[in-house]
C-alpha positions as CSV (number, residue, x, y, z in Angstrom):
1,X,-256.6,-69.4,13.0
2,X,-258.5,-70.5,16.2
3,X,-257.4,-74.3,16.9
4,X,-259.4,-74.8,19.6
5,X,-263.2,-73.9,20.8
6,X,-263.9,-72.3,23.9
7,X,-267.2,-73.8,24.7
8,X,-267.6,-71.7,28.2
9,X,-266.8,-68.2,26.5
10,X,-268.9,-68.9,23.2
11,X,-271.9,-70.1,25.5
12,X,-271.3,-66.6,27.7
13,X,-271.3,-64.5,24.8
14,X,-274.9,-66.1,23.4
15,X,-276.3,-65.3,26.3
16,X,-275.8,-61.8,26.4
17,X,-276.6,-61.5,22.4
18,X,-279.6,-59.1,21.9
19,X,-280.7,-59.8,18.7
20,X,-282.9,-56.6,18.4
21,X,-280.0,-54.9,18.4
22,X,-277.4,-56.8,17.1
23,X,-275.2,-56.0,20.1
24,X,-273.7,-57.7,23.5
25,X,-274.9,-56.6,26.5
26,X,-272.1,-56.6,29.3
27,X,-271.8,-55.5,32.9
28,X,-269.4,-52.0,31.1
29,X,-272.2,-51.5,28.4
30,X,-273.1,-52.6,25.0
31,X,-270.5,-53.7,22.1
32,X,-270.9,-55.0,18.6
33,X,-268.7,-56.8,16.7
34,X,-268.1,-55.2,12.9
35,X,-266.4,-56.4,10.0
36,X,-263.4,-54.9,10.6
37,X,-263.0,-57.0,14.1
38,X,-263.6,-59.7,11.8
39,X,-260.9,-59.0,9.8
40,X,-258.4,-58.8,12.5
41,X,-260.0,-61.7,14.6
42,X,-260.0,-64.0,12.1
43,X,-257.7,-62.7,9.6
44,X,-259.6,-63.3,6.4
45,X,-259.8,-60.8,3.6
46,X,-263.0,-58.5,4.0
47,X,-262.2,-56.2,0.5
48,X,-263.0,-56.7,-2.8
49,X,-266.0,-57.2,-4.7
50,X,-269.3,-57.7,-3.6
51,X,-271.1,-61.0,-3.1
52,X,-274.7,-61.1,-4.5
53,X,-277.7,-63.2,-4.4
């Protein structure tokens, strides 16, 4: 798990967020981030049964 914050990278990815789309936008193009990413990122379980409201 991440032990430490990276203030400089977190604030450079929030600025390129485009909330429209739900995607970066970066000088090579757009990119999202999806669950699976999560998963391997973070590595916390993204199976099994569904959460509702």
């Amino acid at each position: 798990m991440m032990q430490h914050l990276d203030i400089a990278l977190l604030s450079a990815f929030v600025e390129r967020w485009q909330p429209d789309t739900n995607t970066f936008h970066m000088p090579f193009g757009e990119f999202s981030i999806l669950l699976h990413d999560v998963h391997h990122i973070l590595r916390i379980p993204v199976d099994g049964e569904l959460m509702g409201d």
